[in-house]
MOPAC internal coordinates of N, CA, C and O (Angstrom, degrees):
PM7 1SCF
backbone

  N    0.0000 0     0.00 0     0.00 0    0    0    0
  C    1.4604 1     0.00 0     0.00 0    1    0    0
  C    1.5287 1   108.13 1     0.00 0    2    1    0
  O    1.2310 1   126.04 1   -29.11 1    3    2    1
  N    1.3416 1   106.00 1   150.89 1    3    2    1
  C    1.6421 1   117.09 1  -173.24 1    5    3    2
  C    1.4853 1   113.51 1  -119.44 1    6    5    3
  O    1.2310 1   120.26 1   -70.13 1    7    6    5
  N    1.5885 1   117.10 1   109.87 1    7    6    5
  C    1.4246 1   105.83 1  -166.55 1    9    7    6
  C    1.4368 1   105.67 1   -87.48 1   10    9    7
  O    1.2310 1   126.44 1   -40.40 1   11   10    9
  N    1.3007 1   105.22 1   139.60 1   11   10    9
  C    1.7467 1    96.56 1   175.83 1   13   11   10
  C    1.9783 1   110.53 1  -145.87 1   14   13   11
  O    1.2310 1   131.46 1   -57.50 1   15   14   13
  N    1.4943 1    95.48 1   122.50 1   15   14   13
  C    1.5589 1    97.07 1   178.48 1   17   15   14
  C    1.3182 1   138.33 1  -105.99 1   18   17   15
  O    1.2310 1   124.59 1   -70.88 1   19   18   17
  N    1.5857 1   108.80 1   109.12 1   19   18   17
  C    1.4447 1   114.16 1  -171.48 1   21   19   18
  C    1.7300 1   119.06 1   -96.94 1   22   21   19
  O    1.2310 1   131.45 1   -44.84 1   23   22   21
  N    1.5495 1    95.51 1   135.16 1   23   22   21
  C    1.2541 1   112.60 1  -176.22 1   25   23   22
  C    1.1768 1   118.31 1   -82.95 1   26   25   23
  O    1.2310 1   114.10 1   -71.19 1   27   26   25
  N    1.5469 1   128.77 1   108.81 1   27   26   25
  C    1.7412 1   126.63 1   174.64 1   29   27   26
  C    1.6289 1   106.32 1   -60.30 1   30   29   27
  O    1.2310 1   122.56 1   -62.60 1   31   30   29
  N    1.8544 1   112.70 1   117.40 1   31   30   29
  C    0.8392 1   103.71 1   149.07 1   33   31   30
  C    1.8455 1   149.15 1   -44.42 1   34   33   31
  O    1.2310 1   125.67 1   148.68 1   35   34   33
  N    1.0577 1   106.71 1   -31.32 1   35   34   33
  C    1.4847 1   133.03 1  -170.59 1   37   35   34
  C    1.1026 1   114.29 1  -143.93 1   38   37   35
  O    1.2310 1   112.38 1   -35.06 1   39   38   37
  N    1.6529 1   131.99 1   144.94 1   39   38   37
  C    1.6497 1   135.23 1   158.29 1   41   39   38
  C    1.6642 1   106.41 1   -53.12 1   42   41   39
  O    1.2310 1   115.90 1  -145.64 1   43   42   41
  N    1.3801 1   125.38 1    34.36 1   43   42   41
  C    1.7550 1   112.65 1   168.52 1   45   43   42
  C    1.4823 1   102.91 1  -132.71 1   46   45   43
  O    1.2310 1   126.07 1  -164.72 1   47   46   45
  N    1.6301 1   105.94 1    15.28 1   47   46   45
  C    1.2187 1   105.93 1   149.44 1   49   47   46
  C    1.7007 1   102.04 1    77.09 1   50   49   47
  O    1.2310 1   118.79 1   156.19 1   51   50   49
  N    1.4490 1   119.91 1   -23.81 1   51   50   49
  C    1.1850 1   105.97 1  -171.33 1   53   51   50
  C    1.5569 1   148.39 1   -56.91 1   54   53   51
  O    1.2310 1   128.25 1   147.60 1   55   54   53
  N    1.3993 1   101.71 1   -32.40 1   55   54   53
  C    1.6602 1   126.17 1  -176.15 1   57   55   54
  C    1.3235 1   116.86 1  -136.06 1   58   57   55
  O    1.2310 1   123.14 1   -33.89 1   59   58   57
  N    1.2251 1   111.60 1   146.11 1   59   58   57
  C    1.8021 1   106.96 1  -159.96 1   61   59   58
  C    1.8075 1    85.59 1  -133.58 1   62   61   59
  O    1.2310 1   119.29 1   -30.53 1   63   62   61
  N    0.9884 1   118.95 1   149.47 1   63   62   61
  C    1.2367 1   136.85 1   159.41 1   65   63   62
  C    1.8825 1   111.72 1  -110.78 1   66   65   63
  O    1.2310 1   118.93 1   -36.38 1   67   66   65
  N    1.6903 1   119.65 1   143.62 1   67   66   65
  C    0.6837 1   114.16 1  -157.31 1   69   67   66
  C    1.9245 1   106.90 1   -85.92 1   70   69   67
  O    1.2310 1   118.10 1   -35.34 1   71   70   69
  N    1.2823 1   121.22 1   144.66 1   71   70   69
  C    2.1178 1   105.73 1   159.60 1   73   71   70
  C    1.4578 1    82.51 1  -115.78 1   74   73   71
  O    1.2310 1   146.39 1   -54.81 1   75   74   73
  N    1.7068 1    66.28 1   125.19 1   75   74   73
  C    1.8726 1    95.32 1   143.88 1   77   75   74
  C    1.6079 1   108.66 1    97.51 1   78   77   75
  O    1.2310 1   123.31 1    45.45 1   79   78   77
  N    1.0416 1   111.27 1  -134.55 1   79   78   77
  C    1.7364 1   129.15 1  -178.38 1   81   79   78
  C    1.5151 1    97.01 1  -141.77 1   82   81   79
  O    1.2310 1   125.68 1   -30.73 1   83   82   81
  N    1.8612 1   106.69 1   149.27 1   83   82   81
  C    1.2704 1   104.92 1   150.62 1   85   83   82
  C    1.2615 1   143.66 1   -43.87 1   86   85   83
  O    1.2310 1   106.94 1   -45.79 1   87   86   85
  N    1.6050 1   141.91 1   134.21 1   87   86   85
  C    1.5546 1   118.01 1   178.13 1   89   87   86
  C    1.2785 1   114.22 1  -135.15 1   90   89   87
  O    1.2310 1   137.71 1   -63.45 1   91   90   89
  N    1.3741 1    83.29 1   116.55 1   91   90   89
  C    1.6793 1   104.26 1  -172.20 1   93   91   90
  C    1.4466 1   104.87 1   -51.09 1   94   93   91
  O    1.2310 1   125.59 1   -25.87 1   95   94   93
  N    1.8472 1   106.86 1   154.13 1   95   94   93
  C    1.5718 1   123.10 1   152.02 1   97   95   94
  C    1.8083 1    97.56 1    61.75 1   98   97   95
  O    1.2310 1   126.51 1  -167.96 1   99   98   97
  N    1.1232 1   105.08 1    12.04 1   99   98   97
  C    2.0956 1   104.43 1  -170.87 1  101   99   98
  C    1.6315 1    96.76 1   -86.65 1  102  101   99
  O    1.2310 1   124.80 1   -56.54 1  103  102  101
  N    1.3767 1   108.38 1   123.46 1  103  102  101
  C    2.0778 1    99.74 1   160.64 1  105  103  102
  C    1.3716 1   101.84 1   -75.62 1  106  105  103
  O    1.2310 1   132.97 1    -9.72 1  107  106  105
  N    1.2733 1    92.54 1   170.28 1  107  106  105
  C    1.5744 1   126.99 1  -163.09 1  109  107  106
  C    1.9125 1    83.72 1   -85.33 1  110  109  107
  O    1.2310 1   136.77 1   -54.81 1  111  110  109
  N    1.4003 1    85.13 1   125.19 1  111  110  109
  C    2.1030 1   111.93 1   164.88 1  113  111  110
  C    1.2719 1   106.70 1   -64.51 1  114  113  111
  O    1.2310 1   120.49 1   -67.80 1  115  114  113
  N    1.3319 1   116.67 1   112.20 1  115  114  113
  C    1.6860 1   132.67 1   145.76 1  117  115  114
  C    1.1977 1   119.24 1   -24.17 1  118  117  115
  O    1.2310 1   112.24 1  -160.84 1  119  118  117
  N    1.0853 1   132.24 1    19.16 1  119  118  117
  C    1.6396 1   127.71 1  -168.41 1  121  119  118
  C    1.5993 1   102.33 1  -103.33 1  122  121  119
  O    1.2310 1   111.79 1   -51.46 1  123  122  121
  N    1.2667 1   133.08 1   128.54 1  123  122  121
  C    1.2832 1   155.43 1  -170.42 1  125  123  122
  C    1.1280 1   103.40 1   -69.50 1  126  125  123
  O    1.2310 1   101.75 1   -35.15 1  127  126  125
  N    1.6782 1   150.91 1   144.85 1  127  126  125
  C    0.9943 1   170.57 1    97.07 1  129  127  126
  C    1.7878 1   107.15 1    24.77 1  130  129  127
  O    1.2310 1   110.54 1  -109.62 1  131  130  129
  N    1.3624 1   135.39 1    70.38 1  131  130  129
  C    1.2479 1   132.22 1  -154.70 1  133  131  130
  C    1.1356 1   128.28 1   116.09 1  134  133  131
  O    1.2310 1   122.21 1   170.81 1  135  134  133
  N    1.4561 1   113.36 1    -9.19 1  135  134  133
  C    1.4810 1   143.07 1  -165.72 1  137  135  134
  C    1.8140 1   117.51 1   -93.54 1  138  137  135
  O    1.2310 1   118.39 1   -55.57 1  139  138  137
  N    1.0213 1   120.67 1   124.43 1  139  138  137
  C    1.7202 1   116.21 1  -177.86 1  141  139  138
  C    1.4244 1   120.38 1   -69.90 1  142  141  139
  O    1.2310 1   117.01 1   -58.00 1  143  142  141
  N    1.5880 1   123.29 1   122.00 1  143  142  141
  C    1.5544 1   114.22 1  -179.74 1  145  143  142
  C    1.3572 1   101.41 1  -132.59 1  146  145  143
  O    1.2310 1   107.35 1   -13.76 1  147  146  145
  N    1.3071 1   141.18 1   166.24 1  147  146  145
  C    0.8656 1   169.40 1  -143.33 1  149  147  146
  C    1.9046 1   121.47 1  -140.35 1  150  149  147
  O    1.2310 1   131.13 1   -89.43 1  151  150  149
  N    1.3462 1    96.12 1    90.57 1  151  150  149
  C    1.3504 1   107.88 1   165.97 1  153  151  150
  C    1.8671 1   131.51 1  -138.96 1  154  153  151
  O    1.2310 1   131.49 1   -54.63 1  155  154  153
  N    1.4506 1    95.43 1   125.37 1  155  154  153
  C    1.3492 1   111.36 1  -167.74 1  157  155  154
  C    1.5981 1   115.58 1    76.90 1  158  157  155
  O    1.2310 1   123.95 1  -160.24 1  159  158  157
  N    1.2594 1   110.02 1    19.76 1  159  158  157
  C    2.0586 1   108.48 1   171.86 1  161  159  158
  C    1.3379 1    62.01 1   106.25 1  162  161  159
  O    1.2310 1    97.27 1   -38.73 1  163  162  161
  N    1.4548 1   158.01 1   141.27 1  163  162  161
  C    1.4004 1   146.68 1    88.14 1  165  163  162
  C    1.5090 1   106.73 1  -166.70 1  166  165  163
  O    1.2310 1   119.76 1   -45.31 1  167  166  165
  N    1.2874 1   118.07 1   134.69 1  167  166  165
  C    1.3652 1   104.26 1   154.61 1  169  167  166
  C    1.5357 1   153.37 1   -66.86 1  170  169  167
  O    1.2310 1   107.05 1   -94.40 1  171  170  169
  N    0.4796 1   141.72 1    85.60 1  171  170  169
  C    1.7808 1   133.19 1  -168.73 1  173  171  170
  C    1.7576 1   129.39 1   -87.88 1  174  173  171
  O    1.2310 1   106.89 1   -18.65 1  175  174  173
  N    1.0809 1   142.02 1   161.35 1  175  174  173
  C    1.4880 1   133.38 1   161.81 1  177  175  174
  C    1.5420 1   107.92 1  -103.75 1  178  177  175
  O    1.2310 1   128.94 1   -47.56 1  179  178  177
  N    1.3677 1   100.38 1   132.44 1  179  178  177
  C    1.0982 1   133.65 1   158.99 1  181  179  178
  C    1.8825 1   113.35 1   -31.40 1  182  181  179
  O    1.2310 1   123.60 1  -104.89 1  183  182  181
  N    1.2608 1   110.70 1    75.11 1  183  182  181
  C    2.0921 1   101.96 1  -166.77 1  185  183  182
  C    1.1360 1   122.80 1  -101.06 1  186  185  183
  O    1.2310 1   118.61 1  -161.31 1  187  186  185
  N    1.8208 1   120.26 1    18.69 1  187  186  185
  C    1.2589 1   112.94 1   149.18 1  189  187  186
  C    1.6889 1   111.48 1   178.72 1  190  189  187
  O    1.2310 1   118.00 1     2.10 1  191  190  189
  N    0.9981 1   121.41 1  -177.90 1  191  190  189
  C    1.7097 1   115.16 1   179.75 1  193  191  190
  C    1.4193 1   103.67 1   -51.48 1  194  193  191
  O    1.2310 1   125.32 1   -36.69 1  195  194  193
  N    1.7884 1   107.40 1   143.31 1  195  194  193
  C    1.6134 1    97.00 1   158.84 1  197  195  194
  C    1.4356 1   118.88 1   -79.83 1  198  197  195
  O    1.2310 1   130.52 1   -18.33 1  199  198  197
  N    1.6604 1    97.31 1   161.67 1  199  198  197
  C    1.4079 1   119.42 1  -160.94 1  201  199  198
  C    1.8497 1    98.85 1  -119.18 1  202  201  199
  O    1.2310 1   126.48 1   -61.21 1  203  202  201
  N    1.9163 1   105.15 1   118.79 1  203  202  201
  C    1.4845 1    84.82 1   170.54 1  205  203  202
  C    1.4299 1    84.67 1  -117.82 1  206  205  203
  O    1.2310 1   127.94 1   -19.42 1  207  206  205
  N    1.9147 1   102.33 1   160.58 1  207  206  205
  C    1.5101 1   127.71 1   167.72 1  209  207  206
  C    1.7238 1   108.94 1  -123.53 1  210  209  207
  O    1.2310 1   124.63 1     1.31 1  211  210  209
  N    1.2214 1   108.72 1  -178.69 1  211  210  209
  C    1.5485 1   116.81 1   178.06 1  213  211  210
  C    1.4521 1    94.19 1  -122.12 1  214  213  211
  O    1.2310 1   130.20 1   -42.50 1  215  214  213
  N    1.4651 1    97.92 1   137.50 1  215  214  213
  C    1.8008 1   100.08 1   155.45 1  217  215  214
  C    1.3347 1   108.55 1  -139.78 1  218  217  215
  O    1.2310 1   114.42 1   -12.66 1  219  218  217
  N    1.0083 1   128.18 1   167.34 1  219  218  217
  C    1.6546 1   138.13 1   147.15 1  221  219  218
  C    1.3406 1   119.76 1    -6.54 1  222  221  219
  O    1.2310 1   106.12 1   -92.52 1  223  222  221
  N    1.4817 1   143.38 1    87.48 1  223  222  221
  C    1.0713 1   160.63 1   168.93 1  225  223  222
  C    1.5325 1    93.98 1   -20.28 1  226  225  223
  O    1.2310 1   115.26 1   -86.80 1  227  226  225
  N    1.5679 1   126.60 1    93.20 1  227  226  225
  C    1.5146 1   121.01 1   154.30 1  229  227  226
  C    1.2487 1   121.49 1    -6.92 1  230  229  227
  O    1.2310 1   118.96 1   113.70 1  231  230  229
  N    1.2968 1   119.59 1   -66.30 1  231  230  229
  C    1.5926 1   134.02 1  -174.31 1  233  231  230
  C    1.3244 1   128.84 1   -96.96 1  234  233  231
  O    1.2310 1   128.04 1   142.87 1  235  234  233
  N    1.4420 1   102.13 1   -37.13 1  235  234  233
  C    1.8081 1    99.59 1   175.85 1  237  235  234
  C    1.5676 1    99.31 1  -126.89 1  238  237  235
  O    1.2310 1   139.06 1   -64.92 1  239  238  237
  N    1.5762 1    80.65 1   115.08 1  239  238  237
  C    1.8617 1   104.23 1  -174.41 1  241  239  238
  C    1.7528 1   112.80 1   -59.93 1  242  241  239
  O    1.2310 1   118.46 1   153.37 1  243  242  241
  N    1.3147 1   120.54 1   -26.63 1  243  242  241
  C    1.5674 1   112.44 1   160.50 1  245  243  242
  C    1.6326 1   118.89 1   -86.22 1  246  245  243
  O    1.2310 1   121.14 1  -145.25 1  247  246  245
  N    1.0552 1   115.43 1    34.75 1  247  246  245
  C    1.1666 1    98.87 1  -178.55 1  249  247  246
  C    1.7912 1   100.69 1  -148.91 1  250  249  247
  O    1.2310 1   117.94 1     4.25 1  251  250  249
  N    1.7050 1   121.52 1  -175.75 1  251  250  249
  C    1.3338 1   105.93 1  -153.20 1  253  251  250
  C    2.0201 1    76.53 1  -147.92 1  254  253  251
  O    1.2310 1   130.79 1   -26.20 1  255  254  253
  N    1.6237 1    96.79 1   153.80 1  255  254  253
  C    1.0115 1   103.21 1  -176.17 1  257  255  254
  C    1.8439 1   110.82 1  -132.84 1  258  257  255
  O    1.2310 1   118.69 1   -62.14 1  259  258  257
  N    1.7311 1   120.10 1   117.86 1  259  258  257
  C    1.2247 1   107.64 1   168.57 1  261  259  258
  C    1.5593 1   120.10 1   -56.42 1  262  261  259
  O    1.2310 1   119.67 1   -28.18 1  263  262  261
  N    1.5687 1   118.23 1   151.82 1  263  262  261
  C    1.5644 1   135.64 1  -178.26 1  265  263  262
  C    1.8299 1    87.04 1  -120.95 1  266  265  263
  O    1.2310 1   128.04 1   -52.46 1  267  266  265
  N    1.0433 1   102.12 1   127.54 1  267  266  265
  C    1.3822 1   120.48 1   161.22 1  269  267  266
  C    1.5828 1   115.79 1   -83.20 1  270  269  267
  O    1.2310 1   117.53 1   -87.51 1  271  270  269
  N    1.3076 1   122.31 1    92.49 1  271  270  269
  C    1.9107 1    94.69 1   176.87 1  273  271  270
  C    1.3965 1   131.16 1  -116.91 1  274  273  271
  O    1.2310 1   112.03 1   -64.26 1  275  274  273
  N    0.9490 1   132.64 1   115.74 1  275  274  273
  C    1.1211 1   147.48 1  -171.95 1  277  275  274
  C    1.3859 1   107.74 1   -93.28 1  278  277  275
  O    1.2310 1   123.97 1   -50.83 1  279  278  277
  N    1.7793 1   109.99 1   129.17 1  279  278  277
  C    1.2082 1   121.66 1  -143.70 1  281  279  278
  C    1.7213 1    85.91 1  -125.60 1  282  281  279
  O    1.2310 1   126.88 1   -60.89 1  283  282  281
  N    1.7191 1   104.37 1   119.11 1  283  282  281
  C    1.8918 1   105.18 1   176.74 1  285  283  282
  C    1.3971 1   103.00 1  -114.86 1  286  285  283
  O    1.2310 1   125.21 1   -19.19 1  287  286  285
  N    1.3232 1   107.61 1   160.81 1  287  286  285
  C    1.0843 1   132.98 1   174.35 1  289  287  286
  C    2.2071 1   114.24 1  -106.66 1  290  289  287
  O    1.2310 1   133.77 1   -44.07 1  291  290  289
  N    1.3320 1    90.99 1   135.93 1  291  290  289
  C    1.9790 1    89.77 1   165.81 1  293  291  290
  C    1.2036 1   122.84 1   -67.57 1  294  293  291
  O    1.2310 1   111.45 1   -74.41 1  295  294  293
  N    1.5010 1   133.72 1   105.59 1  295  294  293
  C    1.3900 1   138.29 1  -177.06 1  297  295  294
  C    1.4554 1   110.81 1    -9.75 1  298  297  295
  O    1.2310 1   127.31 1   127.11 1  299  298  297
  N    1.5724 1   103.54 1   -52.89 1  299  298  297
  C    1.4795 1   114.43 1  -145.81 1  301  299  298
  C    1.6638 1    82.02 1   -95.27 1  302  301  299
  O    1.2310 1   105.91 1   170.85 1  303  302  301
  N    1.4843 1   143.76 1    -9.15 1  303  302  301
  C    1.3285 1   118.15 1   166.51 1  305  303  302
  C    1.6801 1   114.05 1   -94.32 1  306  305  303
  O    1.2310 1   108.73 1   166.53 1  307  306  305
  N    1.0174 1   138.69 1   -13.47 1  307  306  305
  C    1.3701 1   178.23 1  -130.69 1  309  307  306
  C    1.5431 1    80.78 1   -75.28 1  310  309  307
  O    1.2310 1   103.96 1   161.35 1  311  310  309
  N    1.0436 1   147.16 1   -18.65 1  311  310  309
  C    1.4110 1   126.33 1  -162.93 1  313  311  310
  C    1.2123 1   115.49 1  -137.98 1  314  313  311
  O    1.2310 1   121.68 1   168.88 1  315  314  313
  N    1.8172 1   114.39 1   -11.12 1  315  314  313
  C    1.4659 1   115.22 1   148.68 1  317  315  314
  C    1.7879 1   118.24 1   -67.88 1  318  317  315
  O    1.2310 1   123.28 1   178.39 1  319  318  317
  N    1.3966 1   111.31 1    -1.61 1  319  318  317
  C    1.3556 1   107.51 1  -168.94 1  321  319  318
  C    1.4541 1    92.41 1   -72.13 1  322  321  319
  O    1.2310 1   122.64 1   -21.10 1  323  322  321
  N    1.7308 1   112.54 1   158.90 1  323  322  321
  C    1.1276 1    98.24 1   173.74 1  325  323  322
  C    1.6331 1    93.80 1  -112.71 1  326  325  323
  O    1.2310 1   112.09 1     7.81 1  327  326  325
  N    1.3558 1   132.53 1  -172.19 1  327  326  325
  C    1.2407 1   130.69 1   169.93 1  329  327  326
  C    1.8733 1   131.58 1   -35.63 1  330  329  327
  O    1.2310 1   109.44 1   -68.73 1  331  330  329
  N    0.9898 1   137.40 1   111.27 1  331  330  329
  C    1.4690 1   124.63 1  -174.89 1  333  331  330
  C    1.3848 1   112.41 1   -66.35 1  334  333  331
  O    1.2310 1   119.24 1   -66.16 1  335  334  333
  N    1.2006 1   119.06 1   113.84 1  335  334  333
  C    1.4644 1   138.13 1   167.28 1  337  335  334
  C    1.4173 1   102.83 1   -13.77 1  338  337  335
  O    1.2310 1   119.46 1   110.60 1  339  338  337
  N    1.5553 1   118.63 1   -69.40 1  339  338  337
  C    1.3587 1   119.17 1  -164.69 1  341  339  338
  C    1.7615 1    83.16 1   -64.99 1  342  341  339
  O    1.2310 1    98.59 1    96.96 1  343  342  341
  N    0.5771 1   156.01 1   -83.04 1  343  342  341
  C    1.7795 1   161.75 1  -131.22 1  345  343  342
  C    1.7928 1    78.41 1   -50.54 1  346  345  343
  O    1.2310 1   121.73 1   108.06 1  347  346  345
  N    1.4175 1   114.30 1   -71.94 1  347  346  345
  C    1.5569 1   117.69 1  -153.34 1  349  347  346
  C    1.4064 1   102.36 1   -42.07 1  350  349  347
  O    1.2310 1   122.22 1   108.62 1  351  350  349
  N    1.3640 1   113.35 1   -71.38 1  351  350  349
  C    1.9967 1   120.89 1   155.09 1  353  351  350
  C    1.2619 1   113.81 1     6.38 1  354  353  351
  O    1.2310 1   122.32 1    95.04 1  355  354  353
  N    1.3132 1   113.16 1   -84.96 1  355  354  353
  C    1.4306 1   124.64 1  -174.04 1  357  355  354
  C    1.0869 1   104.00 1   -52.21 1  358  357  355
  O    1.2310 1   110.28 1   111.57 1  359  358  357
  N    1.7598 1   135.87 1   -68.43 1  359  358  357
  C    1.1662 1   133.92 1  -160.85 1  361  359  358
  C    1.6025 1   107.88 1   -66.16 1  362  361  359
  O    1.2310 1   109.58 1   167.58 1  363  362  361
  N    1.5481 1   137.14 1   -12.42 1  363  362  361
  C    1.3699 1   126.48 1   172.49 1  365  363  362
  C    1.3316 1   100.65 1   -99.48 1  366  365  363
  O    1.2310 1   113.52 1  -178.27 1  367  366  365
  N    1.4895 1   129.87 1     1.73 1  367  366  365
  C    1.5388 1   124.02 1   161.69 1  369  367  366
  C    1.6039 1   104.57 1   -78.32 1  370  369  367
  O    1.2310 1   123.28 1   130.35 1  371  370  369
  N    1.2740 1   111.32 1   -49.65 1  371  370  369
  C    1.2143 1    92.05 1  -158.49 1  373  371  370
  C    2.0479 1   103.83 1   -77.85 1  374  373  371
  O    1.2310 1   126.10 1   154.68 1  375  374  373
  N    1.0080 1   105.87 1   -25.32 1  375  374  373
  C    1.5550 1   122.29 1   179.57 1  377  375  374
  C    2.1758 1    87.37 1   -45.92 1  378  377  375
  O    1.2310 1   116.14 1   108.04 1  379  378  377
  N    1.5185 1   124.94 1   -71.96 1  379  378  377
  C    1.0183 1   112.87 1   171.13 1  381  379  378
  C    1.2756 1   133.83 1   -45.40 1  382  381  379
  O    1.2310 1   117.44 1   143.97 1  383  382  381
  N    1.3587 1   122.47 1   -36.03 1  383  382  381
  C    1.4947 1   125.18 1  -179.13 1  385  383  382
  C    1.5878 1   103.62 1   -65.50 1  386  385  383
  O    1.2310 1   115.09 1   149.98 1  387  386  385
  N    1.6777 1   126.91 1   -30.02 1  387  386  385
  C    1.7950 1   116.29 1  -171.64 1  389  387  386
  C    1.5493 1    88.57 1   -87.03 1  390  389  387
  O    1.2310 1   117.91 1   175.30 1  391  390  389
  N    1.6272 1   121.58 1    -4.70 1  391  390  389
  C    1.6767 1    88.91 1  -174.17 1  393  391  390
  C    2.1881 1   105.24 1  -102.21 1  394  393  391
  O    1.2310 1   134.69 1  -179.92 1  395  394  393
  N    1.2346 1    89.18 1     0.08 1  395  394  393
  C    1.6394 1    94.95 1   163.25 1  397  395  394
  C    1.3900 1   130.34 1   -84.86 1  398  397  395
  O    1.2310 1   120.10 1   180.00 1  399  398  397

């Protein structure tokens, strides 16, 4: 797996710019959805579920490699975000599952 962390330009979620470099063979950070982590000297928030994709195996051309991505937010924009869709999802799934 390939961890990779994208920075939301804006609270509309639309465009992410990349920090850092890809990092190979890395698990996915324990950090909660809202939660402060630390990449490259900086802080960031945690701004929505991670997202994995497949691409083209860097090195071995028949084969395909998951990207882990983890999507941050700027401390100091952190509070125009509004809720992440996928987050809202989950939280009215599980909100149904305690009322069954």
């Amino acid at each position: 797996m390939i961890l990779r962390y994208l920075l939301y330009t804006d609270p509309s979620r639309e465009q992410t710019i990349q920090i850092g470099e890809d990092i190979p063979n890395q698990d996915q950070p324990h950090t909660p959805y809202g939660g402060e982590i630390v990449v490259e000297g900086q802080t960031y928030i945690i701004a929505n579920i991670p997202y994995v994709k497949m691409i083209p195996h860097p090195v071995y051309p028949d084969s395909h490699a998951g990207i882990l991505q983890i999507f941050l937010a700027r401390p100091e924009q952190w509070s125009d975000f509004p809720m992440s869709e996928a987050v809202k999802l989950i939280h009215e799934n599980n909100l149904k599952k305690r009322q069954n």
